[in-house]
C-alpha positions as CSV (number, residue, x, y, z in Angstrom):
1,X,-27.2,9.6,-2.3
2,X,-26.2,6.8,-4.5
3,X,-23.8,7.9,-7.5
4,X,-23.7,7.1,-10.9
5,X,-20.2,5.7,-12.4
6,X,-19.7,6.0,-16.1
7,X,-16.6,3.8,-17.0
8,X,-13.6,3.9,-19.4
9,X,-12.1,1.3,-21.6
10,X,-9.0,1.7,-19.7
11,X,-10.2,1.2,-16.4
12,X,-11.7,-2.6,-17.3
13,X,-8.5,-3.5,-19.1
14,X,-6.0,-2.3,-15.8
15,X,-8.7,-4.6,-13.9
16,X,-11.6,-5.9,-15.3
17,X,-12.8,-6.6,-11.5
18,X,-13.3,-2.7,-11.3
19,X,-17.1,-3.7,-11.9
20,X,-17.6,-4.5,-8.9
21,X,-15.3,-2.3,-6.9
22,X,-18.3,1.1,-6.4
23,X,-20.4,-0.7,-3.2
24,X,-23.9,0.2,-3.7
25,X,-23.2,2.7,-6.6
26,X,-24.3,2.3,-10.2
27,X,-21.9,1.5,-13.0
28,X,-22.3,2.8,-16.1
29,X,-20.5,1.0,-19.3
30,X,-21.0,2.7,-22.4
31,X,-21.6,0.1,-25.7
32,X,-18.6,2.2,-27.6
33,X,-16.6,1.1,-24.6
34,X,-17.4,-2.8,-25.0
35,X,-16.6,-2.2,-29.0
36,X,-13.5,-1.0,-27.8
37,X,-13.1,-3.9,-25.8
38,X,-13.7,-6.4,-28.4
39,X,-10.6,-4.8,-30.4
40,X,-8.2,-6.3,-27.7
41,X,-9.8,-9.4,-27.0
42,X,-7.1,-11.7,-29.5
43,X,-4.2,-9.7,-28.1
44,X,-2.0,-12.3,-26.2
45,X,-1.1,-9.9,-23.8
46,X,-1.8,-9.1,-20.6
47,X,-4.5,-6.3,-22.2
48,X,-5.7,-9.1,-23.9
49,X,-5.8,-11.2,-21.4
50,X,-7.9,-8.2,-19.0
51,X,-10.6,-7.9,-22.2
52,X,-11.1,-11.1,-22.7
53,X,-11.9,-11.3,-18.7
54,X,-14.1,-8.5,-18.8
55,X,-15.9,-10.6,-21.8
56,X,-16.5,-13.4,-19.7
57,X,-17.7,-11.3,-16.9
58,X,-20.1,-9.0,-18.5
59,X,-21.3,-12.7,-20.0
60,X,-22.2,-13.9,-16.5
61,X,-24.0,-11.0,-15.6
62,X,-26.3,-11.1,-18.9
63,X,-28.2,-14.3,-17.7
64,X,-29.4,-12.4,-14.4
65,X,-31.5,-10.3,-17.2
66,X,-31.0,-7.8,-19.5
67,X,-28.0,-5.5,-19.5
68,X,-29.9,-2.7,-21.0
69,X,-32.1,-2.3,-18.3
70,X,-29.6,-2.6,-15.1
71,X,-28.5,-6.0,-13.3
72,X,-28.0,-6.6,-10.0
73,X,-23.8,-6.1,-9.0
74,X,-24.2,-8.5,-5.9
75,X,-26.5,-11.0,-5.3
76,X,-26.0,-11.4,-1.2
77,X,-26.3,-7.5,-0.2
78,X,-29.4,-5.4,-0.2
79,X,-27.9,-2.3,-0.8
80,X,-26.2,-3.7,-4.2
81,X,-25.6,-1.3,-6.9
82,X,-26.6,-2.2,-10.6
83,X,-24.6,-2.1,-14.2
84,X,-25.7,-0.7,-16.8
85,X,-24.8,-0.8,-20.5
86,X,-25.6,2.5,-21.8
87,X,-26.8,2.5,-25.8
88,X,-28.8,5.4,-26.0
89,X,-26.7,9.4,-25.3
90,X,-27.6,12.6,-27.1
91,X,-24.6,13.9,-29.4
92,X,-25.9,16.6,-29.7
93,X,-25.2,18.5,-26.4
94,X,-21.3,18.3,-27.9
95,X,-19.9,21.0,-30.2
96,X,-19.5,19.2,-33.9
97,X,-15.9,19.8,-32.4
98,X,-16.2,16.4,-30.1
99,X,-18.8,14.8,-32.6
100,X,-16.8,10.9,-32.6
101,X,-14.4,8.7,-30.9
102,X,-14.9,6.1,-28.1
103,X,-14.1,8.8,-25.5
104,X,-16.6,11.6,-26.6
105,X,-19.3,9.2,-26.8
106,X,-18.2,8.6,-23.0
107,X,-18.8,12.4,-22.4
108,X,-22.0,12.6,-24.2
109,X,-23.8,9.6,-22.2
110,X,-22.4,11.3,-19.0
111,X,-23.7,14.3,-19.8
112,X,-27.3,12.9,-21.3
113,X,-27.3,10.9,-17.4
114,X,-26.2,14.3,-15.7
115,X,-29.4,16.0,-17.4
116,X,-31.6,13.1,-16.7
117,X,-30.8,12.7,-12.6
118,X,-30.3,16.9,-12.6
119,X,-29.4,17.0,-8.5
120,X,-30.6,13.6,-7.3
121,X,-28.0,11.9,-8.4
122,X,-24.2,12.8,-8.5
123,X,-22.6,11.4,-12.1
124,X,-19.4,10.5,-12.4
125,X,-16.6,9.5,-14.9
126,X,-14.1,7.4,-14.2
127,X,-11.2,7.2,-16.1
128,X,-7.1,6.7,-16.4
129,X,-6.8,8.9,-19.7
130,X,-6.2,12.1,-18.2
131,X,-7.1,14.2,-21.7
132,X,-11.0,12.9,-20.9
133,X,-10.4,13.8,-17.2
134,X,-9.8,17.4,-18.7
135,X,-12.4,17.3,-21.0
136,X,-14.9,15.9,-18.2
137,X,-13.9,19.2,-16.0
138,X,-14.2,21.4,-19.1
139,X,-18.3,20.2,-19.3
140,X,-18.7,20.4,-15.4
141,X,-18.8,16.5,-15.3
142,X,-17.0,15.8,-12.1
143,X,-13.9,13.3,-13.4
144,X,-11.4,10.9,-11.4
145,X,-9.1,8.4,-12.1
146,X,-9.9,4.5,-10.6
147,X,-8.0,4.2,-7.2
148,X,-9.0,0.9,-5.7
149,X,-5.7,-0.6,-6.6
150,X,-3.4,2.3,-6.4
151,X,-0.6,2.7,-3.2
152,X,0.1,6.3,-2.0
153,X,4.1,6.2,-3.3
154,X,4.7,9.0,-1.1
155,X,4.0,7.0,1.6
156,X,5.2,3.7,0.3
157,X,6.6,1.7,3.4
158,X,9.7,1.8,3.2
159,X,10.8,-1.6,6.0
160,X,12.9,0.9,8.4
161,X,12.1,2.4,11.3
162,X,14.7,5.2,13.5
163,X,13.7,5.3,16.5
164,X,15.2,7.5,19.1
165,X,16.0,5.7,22.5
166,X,18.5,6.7,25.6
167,X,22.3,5.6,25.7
168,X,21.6,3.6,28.3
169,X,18.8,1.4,26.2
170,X,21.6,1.5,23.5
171,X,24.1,0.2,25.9
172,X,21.5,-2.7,27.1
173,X,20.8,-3.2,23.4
174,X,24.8,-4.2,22.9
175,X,24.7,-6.3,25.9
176,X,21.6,-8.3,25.5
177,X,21.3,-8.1,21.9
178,X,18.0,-7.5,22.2
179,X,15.2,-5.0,23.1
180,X,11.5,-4.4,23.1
181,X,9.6,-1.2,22.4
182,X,6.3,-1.5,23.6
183,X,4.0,1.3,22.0
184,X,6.0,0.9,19.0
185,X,3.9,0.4,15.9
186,X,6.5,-2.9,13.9
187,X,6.1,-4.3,11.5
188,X,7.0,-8.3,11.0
189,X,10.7,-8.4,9.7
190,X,11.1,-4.6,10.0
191,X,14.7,-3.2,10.2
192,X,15.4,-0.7,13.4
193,X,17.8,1.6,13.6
194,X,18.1,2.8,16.8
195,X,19.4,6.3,17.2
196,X,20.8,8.0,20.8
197,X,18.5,10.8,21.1
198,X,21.5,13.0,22.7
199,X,23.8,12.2,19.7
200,X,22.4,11.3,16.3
201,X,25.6,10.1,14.9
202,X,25.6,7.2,17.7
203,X,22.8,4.5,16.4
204,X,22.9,0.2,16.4
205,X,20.2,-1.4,14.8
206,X,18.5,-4.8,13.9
207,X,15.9,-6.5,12.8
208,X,12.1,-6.9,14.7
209,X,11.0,-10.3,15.8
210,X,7.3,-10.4,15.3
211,X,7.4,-13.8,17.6
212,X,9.3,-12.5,20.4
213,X,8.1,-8.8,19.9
214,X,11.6,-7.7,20.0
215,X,14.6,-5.9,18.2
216,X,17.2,-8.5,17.5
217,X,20.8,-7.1,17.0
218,X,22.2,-8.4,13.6
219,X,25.7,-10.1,13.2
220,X,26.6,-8.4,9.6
221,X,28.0,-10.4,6.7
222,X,31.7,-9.7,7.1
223,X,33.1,-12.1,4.1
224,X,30.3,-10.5,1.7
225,X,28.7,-13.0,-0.9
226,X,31.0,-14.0,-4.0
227,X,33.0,-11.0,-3.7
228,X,30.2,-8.3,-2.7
229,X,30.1,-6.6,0.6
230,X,27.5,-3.9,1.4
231,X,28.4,-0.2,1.1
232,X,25.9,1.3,3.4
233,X,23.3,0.6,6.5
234,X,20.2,-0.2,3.5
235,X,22.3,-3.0,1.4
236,X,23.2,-4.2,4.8
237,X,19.5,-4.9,5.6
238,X,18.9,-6.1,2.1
239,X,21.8,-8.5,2.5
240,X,20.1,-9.8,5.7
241,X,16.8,-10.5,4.5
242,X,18.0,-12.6,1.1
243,X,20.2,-14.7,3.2
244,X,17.6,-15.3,5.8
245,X,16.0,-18.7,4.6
246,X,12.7,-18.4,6.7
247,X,11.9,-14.8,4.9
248,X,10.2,-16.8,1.5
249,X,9.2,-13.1,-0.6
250,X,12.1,-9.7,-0.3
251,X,10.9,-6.8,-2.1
252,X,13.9,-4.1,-3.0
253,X,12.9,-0.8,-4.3
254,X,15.3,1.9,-5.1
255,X,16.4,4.7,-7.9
256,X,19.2,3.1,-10.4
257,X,22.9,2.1,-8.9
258,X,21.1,1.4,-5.5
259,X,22.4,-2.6,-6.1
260,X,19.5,-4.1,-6.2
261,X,19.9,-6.9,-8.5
262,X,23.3,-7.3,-7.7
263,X,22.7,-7.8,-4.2
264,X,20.1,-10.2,-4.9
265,X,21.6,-12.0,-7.5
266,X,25.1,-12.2,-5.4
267,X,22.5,-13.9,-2.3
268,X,21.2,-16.2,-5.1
269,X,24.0,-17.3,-6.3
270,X,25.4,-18.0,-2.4
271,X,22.6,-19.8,-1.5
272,X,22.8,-22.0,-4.7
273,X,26.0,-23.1,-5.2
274,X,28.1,-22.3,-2.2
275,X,25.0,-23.7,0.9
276,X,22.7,-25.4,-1.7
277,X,19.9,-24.5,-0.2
278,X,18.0,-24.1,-3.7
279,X,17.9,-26.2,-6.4
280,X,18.6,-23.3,-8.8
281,X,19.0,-19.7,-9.4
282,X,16.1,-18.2,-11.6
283,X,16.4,-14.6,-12.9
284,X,13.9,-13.2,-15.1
285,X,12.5,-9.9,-15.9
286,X,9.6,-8.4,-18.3
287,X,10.6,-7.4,-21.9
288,X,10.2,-3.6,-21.8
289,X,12.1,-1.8,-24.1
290,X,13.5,1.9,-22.7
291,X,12.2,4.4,-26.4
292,X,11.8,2.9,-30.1
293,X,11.8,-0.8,-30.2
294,X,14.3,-1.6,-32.6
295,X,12.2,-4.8,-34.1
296,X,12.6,-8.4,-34.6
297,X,16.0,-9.9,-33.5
298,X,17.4,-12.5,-36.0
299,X,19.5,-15.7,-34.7
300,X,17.6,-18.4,-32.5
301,X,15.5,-18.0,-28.7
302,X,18.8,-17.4,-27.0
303,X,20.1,-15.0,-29.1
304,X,16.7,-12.9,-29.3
305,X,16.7,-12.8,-25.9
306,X,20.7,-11.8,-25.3
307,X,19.9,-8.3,-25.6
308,X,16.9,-8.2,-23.1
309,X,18.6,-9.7,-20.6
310,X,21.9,-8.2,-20.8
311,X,21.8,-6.2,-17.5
312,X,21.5,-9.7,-15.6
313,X,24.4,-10.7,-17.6
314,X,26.4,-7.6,-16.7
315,X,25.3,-8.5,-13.3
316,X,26.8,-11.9,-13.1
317,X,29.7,-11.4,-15.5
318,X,30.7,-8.7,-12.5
319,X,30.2,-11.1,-9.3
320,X,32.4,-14.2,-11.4
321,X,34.9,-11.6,-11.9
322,X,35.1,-11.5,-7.9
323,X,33.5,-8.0,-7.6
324,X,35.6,-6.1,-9.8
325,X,35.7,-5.0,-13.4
326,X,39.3,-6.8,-14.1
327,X,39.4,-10.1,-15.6
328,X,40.2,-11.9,-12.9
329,X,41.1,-16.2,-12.3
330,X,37.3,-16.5,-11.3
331,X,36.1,-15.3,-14.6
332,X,36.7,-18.9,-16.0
333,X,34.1,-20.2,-13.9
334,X,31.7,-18.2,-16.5
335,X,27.8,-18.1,-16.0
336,X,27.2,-20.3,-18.9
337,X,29.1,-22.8,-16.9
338,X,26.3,-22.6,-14.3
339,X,23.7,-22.8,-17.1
340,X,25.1,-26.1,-18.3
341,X,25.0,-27.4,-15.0
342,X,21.2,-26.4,-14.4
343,X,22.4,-24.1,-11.2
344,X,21.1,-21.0,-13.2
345,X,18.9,-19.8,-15.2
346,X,18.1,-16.7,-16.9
347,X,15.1,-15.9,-19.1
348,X,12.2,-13.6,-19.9
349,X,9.0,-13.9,-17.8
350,X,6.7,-14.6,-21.2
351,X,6.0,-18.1,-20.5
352,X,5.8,-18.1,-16.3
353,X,2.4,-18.5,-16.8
354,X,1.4,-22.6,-15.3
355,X,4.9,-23.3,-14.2
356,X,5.3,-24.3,-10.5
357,X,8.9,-23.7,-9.4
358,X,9.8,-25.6,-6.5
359,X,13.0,-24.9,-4.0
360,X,14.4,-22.3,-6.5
361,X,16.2,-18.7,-5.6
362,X,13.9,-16.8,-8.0
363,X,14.8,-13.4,-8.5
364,X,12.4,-10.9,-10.5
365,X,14.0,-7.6,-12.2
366,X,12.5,-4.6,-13.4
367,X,9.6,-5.9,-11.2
368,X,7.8,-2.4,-11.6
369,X,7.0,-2.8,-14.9
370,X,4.5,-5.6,-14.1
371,X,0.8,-5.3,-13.5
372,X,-0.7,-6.6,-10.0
373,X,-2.4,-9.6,-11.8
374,X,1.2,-10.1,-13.5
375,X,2.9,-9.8,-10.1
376,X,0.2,-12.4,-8.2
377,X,0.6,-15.0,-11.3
378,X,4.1,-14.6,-10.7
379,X,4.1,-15.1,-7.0
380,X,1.1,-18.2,-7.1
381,X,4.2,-20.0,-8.9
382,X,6.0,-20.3,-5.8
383,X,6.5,-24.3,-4.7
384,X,7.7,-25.5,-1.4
385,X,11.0,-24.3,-0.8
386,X,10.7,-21.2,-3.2
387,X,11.9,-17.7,-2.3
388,X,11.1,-14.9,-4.3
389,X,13.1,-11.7,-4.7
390,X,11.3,-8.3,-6.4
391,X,13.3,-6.1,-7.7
392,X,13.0,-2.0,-9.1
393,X,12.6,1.4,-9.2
394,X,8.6,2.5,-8.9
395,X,9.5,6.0,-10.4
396,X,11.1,4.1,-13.7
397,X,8.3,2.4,-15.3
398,X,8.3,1.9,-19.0
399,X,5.0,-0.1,-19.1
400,X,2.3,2.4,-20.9
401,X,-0.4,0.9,-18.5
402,X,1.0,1.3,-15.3
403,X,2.1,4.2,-12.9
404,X,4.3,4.9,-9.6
405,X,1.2,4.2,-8.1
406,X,-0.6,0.8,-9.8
407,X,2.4,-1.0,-10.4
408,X,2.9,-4.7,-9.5
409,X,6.0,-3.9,-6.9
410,X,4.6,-0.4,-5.1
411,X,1.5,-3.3,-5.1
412,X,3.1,-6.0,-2.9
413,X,5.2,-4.1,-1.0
414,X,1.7,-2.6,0.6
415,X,-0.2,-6.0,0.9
416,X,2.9,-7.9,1.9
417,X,4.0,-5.3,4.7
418,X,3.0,-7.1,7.8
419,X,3.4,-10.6,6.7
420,X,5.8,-12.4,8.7
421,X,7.3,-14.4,5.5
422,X,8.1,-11.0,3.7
423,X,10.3,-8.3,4.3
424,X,10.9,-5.3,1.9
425,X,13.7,-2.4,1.8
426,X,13.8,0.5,0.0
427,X,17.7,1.5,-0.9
428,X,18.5,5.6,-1.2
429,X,21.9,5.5,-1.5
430,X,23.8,4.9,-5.1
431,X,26.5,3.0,-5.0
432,X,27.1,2.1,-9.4
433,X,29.0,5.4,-9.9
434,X,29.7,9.0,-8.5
435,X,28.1,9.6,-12.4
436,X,25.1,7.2,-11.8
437,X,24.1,8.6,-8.6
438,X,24.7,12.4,-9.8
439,X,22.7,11.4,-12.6
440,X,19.5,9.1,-10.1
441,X,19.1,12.5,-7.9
442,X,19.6,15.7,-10.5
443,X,17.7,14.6,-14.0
C-alpha cells in the first residue's frame, strides 16, 4: 500500500534532497510550507543555502507539469512516487485553539488527506519539530521524524575491536608481529586489541591491514610529538593514525578533556615543521557560540575572531610551552611566529567554501556542530597531498539544526568506516583534569 508523506519546513531545509528520499511513496508539501521557505531564502547561511536549493528543485520539477496536480519523483522507475503541493485543507476539523501557523495548517491538510484516502492509504507526517510530532499523535495522525540521514549513536563505530585469543596466539603475535583472524568481521585501519581470554589484564594490540588481512603490531611513539605523549591505549591509536601519512581523513570523537585537538594539533604541527611533510598547518572550526551571543566584536578580522578561536590558541600556547603550563624557553618560539612564516594557520570555516587546499595538515574542531552538506564541502576541498583531521564530541552540539544523530561527524564516521584512506577513534578516557573528567561523566 503506497503511503502518503506530508512534509515540514524543517525537513527540506536539514536536506532539501529529502524529496526524493520516500521510493514509490507520495510527498506531500503544503503551500504554507514553501511560504515558509521563501522567508529563508536571502539568509547566507547554510539554511539559506538548503531553501534556496529546495527553490531550485521544486523549479525543475514544475516544467514536468503542474505541481498542483502531482509530478512524477523519478523519471527512470515505474513504480515512482509523485509530489504534491497541497493548497486546498479544511480548517475547520481543528479546534479555533490550532486555527493559524505554518505548522497547524500542516495538521489540517494531513488530516483533510487522512479523511479523503480513509484506509486505503496510510498518511503520514514527517517532521523534526517534535511539538507537531505530539500534536500529530494527539489527532491520531501517525508522526515521525526524517531518518534517511541519521547514524544510530548508540551504535556509532567506534574503530576498536577486543578480541579474545589464546596466550599462545598472543605469544606468536609478539614474535611475528603479526596475525590474521579469519572470520573476523575488520574494518580497513581498525585498531585490535587483543585480549588473553584466560587473563583479561594481559592484551597487545595493533592496527588491521586491509591489504594483507592482518593485525600489525604497532611500534608506539616513545619521544611523543612536541612535548605530548599519550596517556592511555585510545590517544595511542589516535597518535598512530595522524602520524600515518597514507591515512588522508582521521575522525576523533570523544566527551571534553579526551585530547582531541590537542593530539591532532600536536601531529600537525610534527608533520609540518619538524618532517615537512605538509605545506602548512590549517585549524579551523565553525563559529558556535555555547548560550547568549554577546554581539558584534569591535577591533579588525583578527581581533573579531580572537575570541572564537581561543580554545586552538590555548591548544598551541600549551604544546610551545613543551607540554606544560610553565612558561618555559620554548614559549618564545610563539604561534604567531609560525603564522608569520605561513607554517600555520588558524581561522573560522566561513569562507572554506571554493578553496582547494593542497598538501596541508588540515585539522577541523568542533566538527559536530556542522551539517553533512557542511562536512562533504569541507572534505571536497581536499588537494593532493591533503589530510584531514575531524574533531568533537556528538553529544555536545550547539547547532539548533543538528542532533547526536544528523550531525556532520557521527555522519562520516559511518560512511567513512571501511574506507581504506580513513580511520576514526573514539576516546573515553579524560585526561584535561581529575575536575574535567568528574565533570564529562556526572553532569
Amino acid at each position: 500500500m503506497k503511503k502518503v508523506f506530508v512534509l515540514d519546513t524543517n525537513v527540506l531545509l536539514s536536506n532539501p534532497d529529502s524529496i526524493f528520499k520516500f521510493d514509490d511513496n507520495d510527498v506531500v508539501i503544503p503551500i504554507s510550507v514553501i511560504e515558509e521557505i521563501d522567508t529563508f531564502k536571502k539568509d547566507q547561511s547554510e539554511t539559506g543555502r538548503n531553501a534556496r536549493e529546495v527553490s531550485r528543485i521544486l523549479d525543475r520539477l514544475r516544467k514536468k507539469g503542474a505541481l498542483s496536480s502531482g509530478v512524477r519523483l523519478f523519471d527512470e522507475r515505474a513504480d515512482s512516487g509523485s509530489l504534491f503541493i497541497y493548497l486546498g485543507h479544511n480548517m475547520e476539523i481543528l479546534p479555533e485553539l490550532l486555527a493559524d501557523g505554518t505548522d497547524n495548517h500542516i495538521l489540517a491538510i494531513a488530516l483533510t488527506l487522512q479523511k479523503q484516502f480513509g484506509e486505503s492509504r496510510a498518511v503520514i507526517v514527517i517532521t523534526k519539530d517534535s511539538n507537531l510530532r505530539i500534536k500529530s499523535d494527539a489527532f491520531g495522525i501517525p508522526a515521525e521524524d526524517f531518518e534517511a540521514d541519521k547514524v544510530d549513536i548508540g551504535h556509532l563505530y567506534s574503530g576498536i575491536l577486543n578480541v579474545k585469543i589464546d596466550s599462545s596466539a598472543i605469544n606468536s603475535f609478539y614474535t611475528k608481529r603479526e596475525l590474521a583472524l579469519p572470520g573476523t568481521d575488520i574494518m580497513p585501519n581498525q585498531f585490535i586489541v587483543l585480549e588473553d581470554d584466560r587473563d583479561a589484564t594481559q592484551f597487545v594490540y595493533g592496527r588491521y591491514d586491509h591489504q594483507e588481512h592482518v593485525v600489525r603490531m604497532l611500534d608506539p611513539h616513545a619521544d611523543g610529538v612536541w612535548g605530548i605523549y599519550p596517556r592511555n591505549i585510545e590517544q595511542t591509536f589516535a597518535l598512530e593514525a595522524l602520524l600515518d601519512d597514507s591515512i588522508k581523513l582521521v575522525t576523533l570523537s570523544g566527551n571534553a578533556g579526551t585530547g582531541k585537538t590537542l593530539l591532532a594539533i600536536a601531529a600537525g604541527l610534527t608533520k609540518t615543521t619538524d618532517e615537512d611533510e605538509y605545506h602548512k598547518l590549517l585549524v579551523a572550526r565553525p563559529v558556535f557560540p555555547l548560550g547568549k551571543d554577546i554581539g558584534f566584536l569591535p577591533g579588525d578580522l583578527n581581533e573579531k575572531l580572537n575570541p572564537w578561536m581561543q580554545p586552538i590558541y590555548d591548544n598551541l600556547e600549551l604544546l610551545l610551552s613543551g607540554g606544560t603550563h610553565t612558561r618555559q624557553k620554548r614559549l618564545s618560539k610563539n604561534y604567531q611566529e609560525l603564522i608569520n612564516q605561513g607554517m600555520l594557520q588558524v581561522e573560522p570555516l566561513t569562507y572554506i567554501r571554493g578553496r582547494s587546499l593542497p598538501n596541508i595538515f588540515f585539522v577541523v574542531d568542533e566538527a559536530q556542530n556542522l551539517t553533512p552538506h557542511e562536512i562533504k564541502t569541507i572534505l571536497t576541498r581536499a588537494g593532493e597531498g591533503t589530510k584531514i583531521v575531524l574533531t568533537g564530541d556528538p553529544y555536545q552540539i550547539d547547532n539548533p539544526y543538528i542532533d547526536s544523530q544528523n550531525n556532520g561527524l557521527t555522519y562520516v564516521i559511518e560512511k567513512f568506516r571501511r574506507e581504506p584512506i580513513a580511520a576514526h577513534v573514539t576516546l573515553r578516557r579524560g585526561e584535561r583534569s581529575e575536575l574535567a573528567t568528574a565533570a564529562a561523566t556526572l553532569l
